[in-house]
KEKE-3310 file (N, C-alpha, C; in steps of 0.2 Angstrom, whole numbers, plus 5000, padded with zeros to 4 digits):
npx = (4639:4648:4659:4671:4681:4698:4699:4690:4683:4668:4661:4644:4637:4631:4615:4612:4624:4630:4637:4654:4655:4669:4670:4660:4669:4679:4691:4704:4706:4715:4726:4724:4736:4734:4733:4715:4702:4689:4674:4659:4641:4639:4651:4662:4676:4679:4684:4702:4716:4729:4739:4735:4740:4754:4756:4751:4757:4751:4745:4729:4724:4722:4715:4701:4685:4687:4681:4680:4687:4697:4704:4711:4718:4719:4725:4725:4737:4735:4734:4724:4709:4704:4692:4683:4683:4679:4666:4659:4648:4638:4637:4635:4620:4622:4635:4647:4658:4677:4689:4706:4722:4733:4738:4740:4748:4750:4765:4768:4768:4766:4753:4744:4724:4709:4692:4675:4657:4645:4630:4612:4604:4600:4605:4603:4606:4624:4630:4641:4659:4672:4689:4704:4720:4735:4753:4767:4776:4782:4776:4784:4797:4794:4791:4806:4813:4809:4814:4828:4830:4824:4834:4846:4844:4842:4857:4864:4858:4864:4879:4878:4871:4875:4890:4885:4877:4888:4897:4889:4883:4899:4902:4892:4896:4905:4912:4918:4930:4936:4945:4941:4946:4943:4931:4924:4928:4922:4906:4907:4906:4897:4887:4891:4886:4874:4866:4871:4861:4848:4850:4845:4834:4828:4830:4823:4809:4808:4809:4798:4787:4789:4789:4775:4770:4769:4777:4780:4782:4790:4787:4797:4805:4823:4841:4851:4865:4870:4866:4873:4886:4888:4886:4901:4908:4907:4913:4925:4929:4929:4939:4944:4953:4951:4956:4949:4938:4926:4918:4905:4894:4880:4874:4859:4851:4836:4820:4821:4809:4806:4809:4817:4824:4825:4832:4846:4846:4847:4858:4867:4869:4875:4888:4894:4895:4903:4914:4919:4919:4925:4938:4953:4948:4931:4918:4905:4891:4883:4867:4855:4841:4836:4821:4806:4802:4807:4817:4812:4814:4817:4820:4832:4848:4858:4874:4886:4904:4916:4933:4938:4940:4923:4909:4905:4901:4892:4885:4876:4862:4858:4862:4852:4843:4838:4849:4863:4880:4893:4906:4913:4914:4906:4889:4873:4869:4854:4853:4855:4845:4834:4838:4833:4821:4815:4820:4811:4802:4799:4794:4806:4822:4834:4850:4863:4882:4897:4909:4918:4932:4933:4927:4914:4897:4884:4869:4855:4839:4828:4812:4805:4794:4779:4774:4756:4747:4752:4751)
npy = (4923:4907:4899:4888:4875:4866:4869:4873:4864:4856:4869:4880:4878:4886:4882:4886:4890:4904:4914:4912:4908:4902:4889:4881:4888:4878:4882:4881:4889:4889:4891:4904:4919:4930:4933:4925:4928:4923:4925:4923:4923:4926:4931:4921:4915:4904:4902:4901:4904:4898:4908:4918:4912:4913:4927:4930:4923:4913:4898:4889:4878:4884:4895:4895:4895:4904:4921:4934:4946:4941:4932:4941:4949:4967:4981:5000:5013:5022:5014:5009:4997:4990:4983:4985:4999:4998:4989:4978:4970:4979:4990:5003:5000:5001:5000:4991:4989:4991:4998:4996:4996:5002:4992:4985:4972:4958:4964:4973:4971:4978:4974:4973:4978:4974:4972:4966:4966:4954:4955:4948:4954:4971:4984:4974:4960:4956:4945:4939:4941:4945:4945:4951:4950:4956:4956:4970:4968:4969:4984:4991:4988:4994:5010:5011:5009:5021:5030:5032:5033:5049:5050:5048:5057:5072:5072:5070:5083:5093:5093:5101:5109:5119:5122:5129:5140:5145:5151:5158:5168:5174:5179:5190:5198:5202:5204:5212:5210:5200:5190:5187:5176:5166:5172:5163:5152:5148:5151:5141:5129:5133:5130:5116:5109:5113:5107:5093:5092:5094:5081:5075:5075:5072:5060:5055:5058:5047:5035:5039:5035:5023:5015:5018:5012:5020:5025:5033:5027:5032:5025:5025:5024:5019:5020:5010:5008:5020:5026:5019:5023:5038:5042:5035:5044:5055:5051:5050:5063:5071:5065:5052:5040:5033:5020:5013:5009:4996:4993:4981:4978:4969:4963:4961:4968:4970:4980:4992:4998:5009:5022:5035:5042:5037:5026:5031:5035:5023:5016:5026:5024:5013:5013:5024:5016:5008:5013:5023:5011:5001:4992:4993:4990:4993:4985:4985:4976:4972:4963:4953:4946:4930:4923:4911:4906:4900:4908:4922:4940:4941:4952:4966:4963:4972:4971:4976:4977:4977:4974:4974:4972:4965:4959:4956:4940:4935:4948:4951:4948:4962:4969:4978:4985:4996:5010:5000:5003:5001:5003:5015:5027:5038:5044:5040:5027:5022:5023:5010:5004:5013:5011:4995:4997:5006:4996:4986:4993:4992:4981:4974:4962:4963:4959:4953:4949:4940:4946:4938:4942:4944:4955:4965:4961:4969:4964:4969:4967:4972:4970:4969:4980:4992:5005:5010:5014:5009:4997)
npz = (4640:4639:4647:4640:4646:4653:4664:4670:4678:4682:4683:4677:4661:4649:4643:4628:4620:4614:4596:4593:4606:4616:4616:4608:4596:4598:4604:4616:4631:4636:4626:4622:4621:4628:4648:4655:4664:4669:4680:4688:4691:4704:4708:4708:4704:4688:4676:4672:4665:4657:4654:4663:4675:4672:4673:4684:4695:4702:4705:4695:4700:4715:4714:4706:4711:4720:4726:4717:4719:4731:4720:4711:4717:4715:4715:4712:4702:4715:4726:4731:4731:4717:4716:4724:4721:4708:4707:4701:4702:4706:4702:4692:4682:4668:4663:4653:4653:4659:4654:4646:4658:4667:4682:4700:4705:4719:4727:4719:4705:4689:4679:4665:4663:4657:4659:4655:4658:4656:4652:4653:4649:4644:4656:4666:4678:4679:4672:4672:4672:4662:4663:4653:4654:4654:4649:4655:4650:4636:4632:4640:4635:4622:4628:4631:4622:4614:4625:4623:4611:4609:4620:4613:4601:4607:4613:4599:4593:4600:4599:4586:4586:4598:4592:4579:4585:4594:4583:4575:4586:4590:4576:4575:4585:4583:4572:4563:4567:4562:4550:4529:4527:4537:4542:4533:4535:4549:4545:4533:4544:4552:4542:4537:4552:4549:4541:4546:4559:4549:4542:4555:4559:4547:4547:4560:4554:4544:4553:4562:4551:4547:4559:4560:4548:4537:4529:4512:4495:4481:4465:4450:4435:4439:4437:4441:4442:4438:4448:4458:4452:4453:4467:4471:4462:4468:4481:4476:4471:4485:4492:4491:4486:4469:4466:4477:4475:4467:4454:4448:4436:4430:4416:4405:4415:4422:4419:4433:4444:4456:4470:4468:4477:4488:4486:4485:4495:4503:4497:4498:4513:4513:4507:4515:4527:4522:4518:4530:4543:4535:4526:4512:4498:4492:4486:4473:4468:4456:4450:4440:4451:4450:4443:4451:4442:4426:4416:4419:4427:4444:4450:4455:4462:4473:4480:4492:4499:4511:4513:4527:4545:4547:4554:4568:4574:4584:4584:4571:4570:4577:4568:4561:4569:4580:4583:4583:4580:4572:4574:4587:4580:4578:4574:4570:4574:4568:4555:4548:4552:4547:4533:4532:4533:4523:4512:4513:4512:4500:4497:4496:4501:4513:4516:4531:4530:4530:4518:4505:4504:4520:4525:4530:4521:4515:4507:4496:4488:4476:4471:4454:4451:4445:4446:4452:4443:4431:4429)
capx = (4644:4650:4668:4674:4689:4700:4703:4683:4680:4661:4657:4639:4635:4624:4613:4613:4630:4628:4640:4657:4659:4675:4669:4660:4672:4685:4695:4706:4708:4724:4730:4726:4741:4734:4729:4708:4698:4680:4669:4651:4637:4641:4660:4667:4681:4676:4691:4709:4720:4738:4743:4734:4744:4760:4758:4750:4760:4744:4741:4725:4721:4722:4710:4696:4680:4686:4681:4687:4693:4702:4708:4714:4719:4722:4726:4727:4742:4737:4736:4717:4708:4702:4686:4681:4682:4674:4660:4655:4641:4634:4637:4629:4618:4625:4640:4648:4670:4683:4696:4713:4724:4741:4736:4747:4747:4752:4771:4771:4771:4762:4749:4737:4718:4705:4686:4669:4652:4641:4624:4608:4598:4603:4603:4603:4612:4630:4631:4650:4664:4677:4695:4710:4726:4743:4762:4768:4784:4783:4775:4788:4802:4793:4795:4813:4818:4807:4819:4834:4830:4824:4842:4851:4843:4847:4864:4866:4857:4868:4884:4881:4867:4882:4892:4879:4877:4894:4899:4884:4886:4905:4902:4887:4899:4915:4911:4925:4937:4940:4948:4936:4943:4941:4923:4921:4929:4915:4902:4907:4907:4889:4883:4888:4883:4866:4866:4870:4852:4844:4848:4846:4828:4826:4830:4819:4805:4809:4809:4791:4786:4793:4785:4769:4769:4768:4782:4778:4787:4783:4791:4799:4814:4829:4845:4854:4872:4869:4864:4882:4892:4886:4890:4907:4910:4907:4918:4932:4929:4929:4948:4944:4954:4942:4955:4947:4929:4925:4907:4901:4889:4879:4869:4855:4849:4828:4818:4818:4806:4810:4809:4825:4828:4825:4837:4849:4847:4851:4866:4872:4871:4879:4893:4896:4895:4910:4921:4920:4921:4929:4945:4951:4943:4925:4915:4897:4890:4874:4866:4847:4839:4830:4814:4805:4799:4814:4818:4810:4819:4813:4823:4838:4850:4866:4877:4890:4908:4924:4940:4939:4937:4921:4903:4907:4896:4886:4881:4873:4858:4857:4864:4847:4839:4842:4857:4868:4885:4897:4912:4913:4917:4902:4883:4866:4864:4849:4855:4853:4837:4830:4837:4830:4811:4815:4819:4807:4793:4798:4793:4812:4824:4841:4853:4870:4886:4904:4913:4923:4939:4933:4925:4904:4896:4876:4864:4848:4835:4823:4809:4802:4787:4779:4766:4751:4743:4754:4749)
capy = (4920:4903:4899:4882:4876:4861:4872:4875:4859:4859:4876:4880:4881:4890:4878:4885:4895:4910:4913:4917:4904:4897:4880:4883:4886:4877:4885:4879:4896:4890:4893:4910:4924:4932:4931:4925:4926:4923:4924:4918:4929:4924:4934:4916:4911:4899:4900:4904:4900:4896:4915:4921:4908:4915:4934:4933:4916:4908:4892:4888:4875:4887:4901:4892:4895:4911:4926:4938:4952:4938:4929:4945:4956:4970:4990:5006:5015:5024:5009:5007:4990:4990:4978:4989:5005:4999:4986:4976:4969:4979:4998:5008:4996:5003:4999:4984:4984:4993:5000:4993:5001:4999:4991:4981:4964:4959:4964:4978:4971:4980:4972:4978:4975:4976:4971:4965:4963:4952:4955:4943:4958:4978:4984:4968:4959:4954:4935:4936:4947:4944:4949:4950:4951:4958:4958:4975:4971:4973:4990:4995:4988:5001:5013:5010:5011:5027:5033:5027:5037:5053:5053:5050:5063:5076:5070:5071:5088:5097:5098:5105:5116:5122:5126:5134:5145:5148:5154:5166:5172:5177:5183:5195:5201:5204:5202:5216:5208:5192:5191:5185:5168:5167:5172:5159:5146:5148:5149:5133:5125:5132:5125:5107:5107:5112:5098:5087:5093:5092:5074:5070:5077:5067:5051:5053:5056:5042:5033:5037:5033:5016:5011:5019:5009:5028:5027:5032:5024:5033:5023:5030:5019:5019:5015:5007:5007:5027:5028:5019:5029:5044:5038:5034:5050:5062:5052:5053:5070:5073:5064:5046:5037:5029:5012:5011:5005:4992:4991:4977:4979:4963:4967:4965:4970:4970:4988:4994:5005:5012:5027:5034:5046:5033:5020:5037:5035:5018:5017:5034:5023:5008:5014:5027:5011:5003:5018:5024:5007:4996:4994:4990:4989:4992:4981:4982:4970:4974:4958:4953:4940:4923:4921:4904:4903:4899:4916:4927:4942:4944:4960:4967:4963:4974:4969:4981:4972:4979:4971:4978:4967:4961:4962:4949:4935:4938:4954:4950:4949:4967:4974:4982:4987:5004:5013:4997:5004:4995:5005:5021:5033:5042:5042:5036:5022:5024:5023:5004:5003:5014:5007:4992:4999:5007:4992:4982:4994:4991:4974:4971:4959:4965:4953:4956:4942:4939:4944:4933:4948:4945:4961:4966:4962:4969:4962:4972:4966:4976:4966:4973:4982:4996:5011:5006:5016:5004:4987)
capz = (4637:4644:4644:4642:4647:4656:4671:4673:4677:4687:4679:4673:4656:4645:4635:4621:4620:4606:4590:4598:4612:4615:4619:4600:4592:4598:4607:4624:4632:4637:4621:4622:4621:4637:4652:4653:4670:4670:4686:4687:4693:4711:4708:4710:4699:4686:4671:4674:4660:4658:4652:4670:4680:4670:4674:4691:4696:4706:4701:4695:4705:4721:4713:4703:4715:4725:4725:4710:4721:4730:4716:4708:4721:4708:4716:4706:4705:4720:4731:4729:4729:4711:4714:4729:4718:4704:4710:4694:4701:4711:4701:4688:4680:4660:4661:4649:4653:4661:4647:4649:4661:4674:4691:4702:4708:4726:4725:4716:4698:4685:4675:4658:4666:4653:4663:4651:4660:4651:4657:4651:4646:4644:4663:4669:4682:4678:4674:4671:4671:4659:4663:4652:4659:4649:4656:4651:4646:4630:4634:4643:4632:4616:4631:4635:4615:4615:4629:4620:4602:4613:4623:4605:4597:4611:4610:4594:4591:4606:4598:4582:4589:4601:4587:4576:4591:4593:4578:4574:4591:4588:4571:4575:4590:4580:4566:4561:4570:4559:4541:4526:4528:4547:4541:4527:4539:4552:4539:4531:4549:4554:4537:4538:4556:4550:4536:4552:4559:4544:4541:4559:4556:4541:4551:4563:4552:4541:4558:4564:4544:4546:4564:4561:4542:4534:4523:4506:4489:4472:4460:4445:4432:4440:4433:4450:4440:4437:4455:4464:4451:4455:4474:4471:4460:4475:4486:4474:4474:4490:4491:4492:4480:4463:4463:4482:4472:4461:4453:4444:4435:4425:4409:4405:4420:4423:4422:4442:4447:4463:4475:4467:4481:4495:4485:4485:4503:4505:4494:4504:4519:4515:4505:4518:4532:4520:4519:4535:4543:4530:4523:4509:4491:4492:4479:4474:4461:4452:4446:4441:4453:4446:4446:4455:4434:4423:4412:4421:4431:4452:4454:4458:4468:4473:4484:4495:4502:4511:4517:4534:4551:4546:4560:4574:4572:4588:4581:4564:4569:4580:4564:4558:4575:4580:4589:4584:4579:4571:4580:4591:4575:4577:4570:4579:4574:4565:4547:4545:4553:4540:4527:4530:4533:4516:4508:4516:4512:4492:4495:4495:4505:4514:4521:4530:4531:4528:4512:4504:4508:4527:4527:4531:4516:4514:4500:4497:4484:4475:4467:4448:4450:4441:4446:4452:4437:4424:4432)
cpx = (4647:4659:4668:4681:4689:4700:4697:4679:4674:4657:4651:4638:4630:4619:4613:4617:4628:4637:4648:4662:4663:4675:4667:4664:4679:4694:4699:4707:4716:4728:4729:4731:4741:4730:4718:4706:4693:4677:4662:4646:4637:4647:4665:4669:4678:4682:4695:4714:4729:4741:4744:4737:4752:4759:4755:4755:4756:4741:4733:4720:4718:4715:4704:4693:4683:4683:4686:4691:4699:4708:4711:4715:4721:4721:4729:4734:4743:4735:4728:4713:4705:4693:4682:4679:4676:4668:4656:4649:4637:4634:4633:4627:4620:4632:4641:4655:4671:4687:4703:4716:4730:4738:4743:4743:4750:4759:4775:4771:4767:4759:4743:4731:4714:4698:4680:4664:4646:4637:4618:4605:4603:4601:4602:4607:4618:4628:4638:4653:4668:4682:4699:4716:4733:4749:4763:4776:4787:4781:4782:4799:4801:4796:4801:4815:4814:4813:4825:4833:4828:4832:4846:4850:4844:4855:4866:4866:4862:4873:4885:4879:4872:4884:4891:4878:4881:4896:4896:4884:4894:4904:4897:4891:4905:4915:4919:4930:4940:4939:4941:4937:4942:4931:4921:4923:4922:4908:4900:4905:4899:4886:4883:4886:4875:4864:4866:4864:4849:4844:4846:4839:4823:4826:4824:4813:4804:4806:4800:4787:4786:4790:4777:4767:4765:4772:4781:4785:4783:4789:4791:4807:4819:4836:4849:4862:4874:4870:4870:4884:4893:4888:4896:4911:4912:4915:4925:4933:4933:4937:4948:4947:4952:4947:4951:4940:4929:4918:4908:4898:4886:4873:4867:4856:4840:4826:4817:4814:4805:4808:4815:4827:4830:4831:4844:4851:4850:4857:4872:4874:4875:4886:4899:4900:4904:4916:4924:4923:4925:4938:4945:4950:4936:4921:4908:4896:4882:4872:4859:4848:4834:4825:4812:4805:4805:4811:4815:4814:4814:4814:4830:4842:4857:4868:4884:4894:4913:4928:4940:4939:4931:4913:4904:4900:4888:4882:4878:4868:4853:4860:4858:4841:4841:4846:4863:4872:4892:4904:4910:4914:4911:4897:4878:4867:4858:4849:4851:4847:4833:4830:4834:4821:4811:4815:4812:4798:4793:4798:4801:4813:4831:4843:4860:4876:4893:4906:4917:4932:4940:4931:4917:4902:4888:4876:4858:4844:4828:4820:4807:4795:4787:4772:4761:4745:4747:4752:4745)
cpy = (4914:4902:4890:4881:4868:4862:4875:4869:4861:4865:4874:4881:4882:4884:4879:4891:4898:4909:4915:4913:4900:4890:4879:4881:4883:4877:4882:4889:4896:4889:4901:4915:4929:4931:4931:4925:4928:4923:4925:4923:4931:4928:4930:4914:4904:4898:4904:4901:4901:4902:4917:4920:4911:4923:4934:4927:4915:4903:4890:4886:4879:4894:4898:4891:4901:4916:4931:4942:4946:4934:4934:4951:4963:4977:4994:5009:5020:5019:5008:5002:4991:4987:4983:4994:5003:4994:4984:4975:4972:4988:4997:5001:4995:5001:4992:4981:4990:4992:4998:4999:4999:4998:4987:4975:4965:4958:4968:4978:4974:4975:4976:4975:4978:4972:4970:4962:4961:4950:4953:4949:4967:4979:4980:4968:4955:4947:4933:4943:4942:4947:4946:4953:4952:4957:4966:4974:4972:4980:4993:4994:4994:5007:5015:5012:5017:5031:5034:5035:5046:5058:5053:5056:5069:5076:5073:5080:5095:5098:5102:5112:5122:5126:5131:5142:5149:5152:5161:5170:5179:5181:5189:5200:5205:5204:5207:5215:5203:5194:5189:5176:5164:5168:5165:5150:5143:5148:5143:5129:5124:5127:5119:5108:5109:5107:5093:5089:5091:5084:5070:5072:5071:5061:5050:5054:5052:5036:5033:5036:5027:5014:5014:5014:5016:5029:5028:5030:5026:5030:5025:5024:5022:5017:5015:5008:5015:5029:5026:5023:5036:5046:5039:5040:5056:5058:5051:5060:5073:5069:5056:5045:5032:5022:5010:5006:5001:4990:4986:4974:4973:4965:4959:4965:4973:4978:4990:5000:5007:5017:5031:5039:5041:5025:5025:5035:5028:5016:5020:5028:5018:5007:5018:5022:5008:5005:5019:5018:5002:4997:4989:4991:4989:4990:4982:4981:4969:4969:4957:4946:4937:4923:4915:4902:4904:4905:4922:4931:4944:4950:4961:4967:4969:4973:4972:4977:4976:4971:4972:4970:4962:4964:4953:4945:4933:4945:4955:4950:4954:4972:4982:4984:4991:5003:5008:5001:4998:4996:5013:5025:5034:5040:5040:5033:5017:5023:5015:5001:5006:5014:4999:4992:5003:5004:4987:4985:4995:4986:4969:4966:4963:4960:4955:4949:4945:4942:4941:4937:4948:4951:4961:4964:4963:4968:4965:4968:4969:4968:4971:4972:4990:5001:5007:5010:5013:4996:4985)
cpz = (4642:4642:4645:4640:4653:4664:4673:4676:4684:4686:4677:4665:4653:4642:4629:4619:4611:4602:4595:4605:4611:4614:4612:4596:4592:4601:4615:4626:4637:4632:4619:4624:4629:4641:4654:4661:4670:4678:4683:4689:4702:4713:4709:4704:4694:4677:4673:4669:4662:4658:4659:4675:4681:4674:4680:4697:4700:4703:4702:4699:4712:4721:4712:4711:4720:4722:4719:4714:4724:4726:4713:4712:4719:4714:4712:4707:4712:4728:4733:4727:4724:4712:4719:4725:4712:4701:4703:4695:4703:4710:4697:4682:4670:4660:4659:4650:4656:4656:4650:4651:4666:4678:4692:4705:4716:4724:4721:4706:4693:4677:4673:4661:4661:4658:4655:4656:4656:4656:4651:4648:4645:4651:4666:4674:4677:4679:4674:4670:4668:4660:4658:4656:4652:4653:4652:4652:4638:4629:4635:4639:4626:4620:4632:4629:4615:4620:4626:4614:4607:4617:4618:4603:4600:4610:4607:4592:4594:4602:4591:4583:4594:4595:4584:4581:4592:4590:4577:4581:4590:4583:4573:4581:4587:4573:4560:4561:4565:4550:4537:4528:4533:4544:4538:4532:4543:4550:4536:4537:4549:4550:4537:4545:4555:4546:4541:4553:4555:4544:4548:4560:4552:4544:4555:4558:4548:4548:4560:4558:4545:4552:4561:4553:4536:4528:4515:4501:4481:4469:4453:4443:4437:4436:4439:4446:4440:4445:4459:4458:4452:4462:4474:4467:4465:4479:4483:4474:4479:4495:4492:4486:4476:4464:4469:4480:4465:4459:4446:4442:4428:4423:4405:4412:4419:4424:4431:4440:4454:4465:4471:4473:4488:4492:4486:4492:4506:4503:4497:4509:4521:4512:4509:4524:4529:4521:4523:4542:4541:4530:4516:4500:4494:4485:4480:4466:4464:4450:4447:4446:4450:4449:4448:4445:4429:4416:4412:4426:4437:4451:4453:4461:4469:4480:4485:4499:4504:4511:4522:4538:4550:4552:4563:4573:4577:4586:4575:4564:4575:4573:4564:4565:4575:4588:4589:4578:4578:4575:4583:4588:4574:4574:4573:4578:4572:4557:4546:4547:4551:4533:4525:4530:4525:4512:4508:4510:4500:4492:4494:4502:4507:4520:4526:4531:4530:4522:4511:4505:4516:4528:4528:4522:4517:4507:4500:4489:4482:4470:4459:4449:4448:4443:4446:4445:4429:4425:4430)
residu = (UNK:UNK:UNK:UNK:UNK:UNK:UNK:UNK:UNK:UNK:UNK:UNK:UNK:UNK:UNK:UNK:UNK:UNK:UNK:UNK:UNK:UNK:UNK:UNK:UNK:UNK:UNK:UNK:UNK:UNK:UNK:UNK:UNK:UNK:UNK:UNK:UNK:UNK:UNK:UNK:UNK:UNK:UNK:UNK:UNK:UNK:UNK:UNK:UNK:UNK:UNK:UNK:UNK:UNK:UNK:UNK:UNK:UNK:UNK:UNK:UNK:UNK:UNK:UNK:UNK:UNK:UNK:UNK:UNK:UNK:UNK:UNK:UNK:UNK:UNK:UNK:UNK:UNK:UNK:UNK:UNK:UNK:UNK:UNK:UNK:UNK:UNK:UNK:UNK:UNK:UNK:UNK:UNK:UNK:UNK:UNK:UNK:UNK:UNK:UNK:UNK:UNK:UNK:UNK:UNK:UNK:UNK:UNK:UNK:UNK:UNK:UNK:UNK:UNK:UNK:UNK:UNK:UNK:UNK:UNK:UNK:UNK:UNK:UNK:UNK:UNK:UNK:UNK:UNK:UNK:UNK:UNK:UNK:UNK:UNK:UNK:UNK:UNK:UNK:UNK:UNK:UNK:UNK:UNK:UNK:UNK:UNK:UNK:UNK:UNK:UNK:UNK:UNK:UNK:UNK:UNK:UNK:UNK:UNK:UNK:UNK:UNK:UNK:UNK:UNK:UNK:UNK:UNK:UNK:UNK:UNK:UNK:UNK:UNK:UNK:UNK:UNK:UNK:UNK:UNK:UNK:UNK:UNK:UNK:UNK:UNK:UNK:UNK:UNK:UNK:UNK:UNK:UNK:UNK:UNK:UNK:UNK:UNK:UNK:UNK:UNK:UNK:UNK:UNK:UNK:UNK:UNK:UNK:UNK:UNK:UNK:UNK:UNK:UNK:UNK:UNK:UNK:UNK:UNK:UNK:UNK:UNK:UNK:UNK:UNK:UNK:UNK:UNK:UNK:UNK:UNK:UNK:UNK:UNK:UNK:UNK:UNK:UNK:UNK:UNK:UNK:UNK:UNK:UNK:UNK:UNK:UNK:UNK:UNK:UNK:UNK:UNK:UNK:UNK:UNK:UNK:UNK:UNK:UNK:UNK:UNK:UNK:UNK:UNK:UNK:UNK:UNK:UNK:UNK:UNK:UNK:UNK:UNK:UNK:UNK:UNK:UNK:UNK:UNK:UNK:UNK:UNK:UNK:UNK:UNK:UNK:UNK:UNK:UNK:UNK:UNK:UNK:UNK:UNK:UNK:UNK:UNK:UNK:UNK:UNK:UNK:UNK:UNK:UNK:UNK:UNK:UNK:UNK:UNK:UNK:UNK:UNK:UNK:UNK:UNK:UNK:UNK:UNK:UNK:UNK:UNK:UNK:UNK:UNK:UNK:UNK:UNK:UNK:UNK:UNK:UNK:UNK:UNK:UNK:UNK:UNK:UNK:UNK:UNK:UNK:UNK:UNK:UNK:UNK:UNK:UNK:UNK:UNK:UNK:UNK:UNK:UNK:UNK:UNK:UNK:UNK:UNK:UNK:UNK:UNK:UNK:UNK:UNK:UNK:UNK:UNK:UNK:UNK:UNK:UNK:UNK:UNK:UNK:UNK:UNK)
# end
């Protein structure tokens, strides 16, 4: 494989470069993403692209014609010269790469090393080694929010699971000792806190659905106007008071076919975001969205508003990542960043902004679609 490039200048090349090559098809290899380092059959440096100069800071100029172990002084994590140990040219004649893997650079910095030996014939001698080169900070930023969701989820689990604990402990001890409504108090308690678990359960497996692209969506009619009032029924219920809500609801309104439990779920989440948050009147307004094609319906849109303070305008767009909280009255986190992987994965949009009350207002929009055995 030859490599061409602006930063090989004097390099040999192939005569008659196979399907593949950069130089072929056009390629600078200082427009590629990572870092590129070729060496020649000799083990002397012959491309070093823009990326490689970025993650190992050695400019080009300085490298092109040394030695690889020189030019890439690479040691394993246990302080191991890399080129030493595993001897491209000069080892097991079957081998074709080195699998990406953590090394260090001089300094201590960790870089992703993947190796290819391209050899003229099978068993042959090596006429090039191909190295890629990575930063691992993206690596270690996934890392970091893995950490992050880990120590949440602990957190969070600790104090119902306490509770829980608590409770049926005392009652299995005394149980003679305390009245019926003494009992039924404690009961009621364990209960919702084991509802908290459940749903913090339920979030994370929502959660690894939504990163791994798992999420399943069985579509079934909905009627979205059925679905907030039934929302807004409970929290009268439960003592909120009904003038606190206003829905308005625009007719016709296009067939949705939906998820209905995972719309269930997003409704829950941002009605609950308004209450508890909000202030105010709470408004949501049902309305079809236009098509590019004049009389035709995209979808549906609804749209959820308080009165409250509103979300600071530097934070609008950390809303829908995880662990952001709009204030310190409890919760992971983790709500609005499953509502929007929910939305998302119905081909919908969700936006978040000001209300015209000054309060948060979220937009979500379902498009109309229909079972893939109606389609």
């Amino acid at each position: 494989m030859s490599v061409g490039t602006s930063r090989a200048r004097g390099a040999r090349r192939t005569p008659a470069p196979r399907h593949g090559d950069l130089a072929e098809l056009g390629i600078d290899p200082d427009e590629l993403p990572d870092g590129l380092v070729v060496a020649d059959e000799h083990g002397r440096v012959i491309c070093f692209n823009a990326a490689a100069e970025r993650i190992t800071a050695a400019p080009a100029a300085e490298v092109l014609g040394q030695r690889l172990e020189k030019a890439l002084p690479l040691e394993d994590l246990e302080g191991r010269r890399w080129w030493q140990l595993t001897d491209p040219y000069g080892g097991l004649a079957i081998r074709v790469r080195q699998p990406e893997r953590n090394l260090l650079l001089p300094g201590g910095r960790e870089v992703l090393v993947s190796a290819r030996y391209v050899r003229g014939e099978p068993t042959g001698p090596v006429r090039r080694v191909v190295v890629s080169l990575r930063d691992t900070e993206a690596r270690r930023r996934t890392e970091r929010s893995h950490a992050e969701l880990i120590a949440t989820v602990a957190h969070e689990l600790r104090s119902p699971l306490t509770s829980v604990k608590g409770f049926t402990a005392t009652l299995l001890a005394k149980w003679e000792r305390f009245t019926d409504d003494q009992k039924r108090l404690m009961l009621e308690t364990v209960d919702a806190d084991a509802d908290r678990v459940t749903r913090l359960i339920a979030e994370l497996l929502d959660i690894s659905r939504i990163d791994s692209g798992r999420l399943e969506v069985r579509r079934q009619p909905v009627d979205i106007g059925a679905a907030v009032g039934r929302h807004i029924q409970a929290y009268v219920a439960a003592g909120q008071p009904a003038d606190r809500f206003l829905l308005r609801l625009e007719q016709p309104l296009p067939a949705l076919w939906a998820d209905p439990d995972k719309v269930d779920q997003v409704l829950s989440n941002l009605l609950e975001n308004a209450v508890r948050h909000g202030e105010g009147t709470v408004t949501i307004d049902i309305t079809a969205t236009a098509s590019p094609r004049e009389g035709e319906d995209a979808g549906t849109s609804v749209t959820v508003s308080d009165e409250g303070p509103g979300i600071p305008e530097e934070s609008m767009n950390r809303v829908f990542t995880r662990f952001w909280r709009g204030s310190k009255r409890g919760g992971t986190g983790l709500g609005l960043y499953i509502v929007k992987g929910i939305v998302e994965a119905h081909g919908g949009t969700i936006t978040v902004g000001r209300a015209p009350g000054g309060g948060a207002e979220f937009r979500f929009t379902l498009p109309v679609a229909a079972p893939a055995y109606l389609a």
